[in-house]
C-alpha positions in Angstrom: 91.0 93.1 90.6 92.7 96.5 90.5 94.5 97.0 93.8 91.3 96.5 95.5 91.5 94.0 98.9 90.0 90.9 97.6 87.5 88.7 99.8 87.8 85.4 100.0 84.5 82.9 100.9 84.3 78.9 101.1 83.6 77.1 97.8 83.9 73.5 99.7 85.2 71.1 102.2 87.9 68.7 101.4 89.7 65.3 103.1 92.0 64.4 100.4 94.8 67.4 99.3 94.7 65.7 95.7 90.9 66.5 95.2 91.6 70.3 96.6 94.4 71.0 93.8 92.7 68.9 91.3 89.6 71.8 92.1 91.8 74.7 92.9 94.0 74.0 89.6 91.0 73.8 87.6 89.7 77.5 88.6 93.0 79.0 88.5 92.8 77.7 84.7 89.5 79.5 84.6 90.8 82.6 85.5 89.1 82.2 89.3 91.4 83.0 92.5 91.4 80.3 94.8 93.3 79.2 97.7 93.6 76.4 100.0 93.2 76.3 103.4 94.1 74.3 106.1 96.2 71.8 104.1 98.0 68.8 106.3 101.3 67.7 104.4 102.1 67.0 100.6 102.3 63.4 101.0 98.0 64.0 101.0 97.9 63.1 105.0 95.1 64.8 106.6 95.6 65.3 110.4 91.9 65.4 110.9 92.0 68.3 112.8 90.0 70.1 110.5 89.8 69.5 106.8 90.8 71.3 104.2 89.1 74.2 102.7 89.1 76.1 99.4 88.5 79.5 99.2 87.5 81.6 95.9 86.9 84.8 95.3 84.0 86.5 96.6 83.1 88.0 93.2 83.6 84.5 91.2 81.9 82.1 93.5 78.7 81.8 91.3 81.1 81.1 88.5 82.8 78.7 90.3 80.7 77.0 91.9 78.8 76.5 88.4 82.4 75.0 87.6 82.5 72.8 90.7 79.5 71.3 89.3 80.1 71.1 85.8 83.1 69.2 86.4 82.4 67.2 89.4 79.3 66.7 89.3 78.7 67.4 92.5 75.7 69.4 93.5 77.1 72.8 95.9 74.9 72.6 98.9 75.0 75.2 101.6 76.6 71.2 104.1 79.5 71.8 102.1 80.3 76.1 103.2 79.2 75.7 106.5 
């Protein structure tokens, strides 16, 4: 992305900080920027406050969602952005 500001948007909602880098490791392999958000501690121990979020791209989220899916088979619903 040549310099330009990139924009980040939601991909999903996580509890566990495992699941997140298992996800966020997997699209980094795919060439996809993601980052997480709101992460508690690196022992994995969420404070509840709020839970943790993964941020992708704006210009890969089709392709990472598609990912998401592949992988996880989870279906991306619009519960899981919002």
């Amino acid at each position: 992305m040549s310099g330009e500001d990139v924009r980040f948007v939601l991909l999903a909602h996580f509890t566990a900080v495992a699941e997140a880098e298992m996800v966020r490791e997997l699209l980094a392999r795919e060439g996809i920027s993601a980052i997480l958000s709101g992460m508690s501690d690196p022992l994995g121990i969420v404070s509840g406050a709020q839970p943790i979020r993964l941020l992708v791209a704006e210009a890969d989220l089709e392709r990472a969602q598609s990912l998401y899916q592949a992988f996880f088979q989870k279906p991306f619903s619009e519960d899981q952005a919002g």
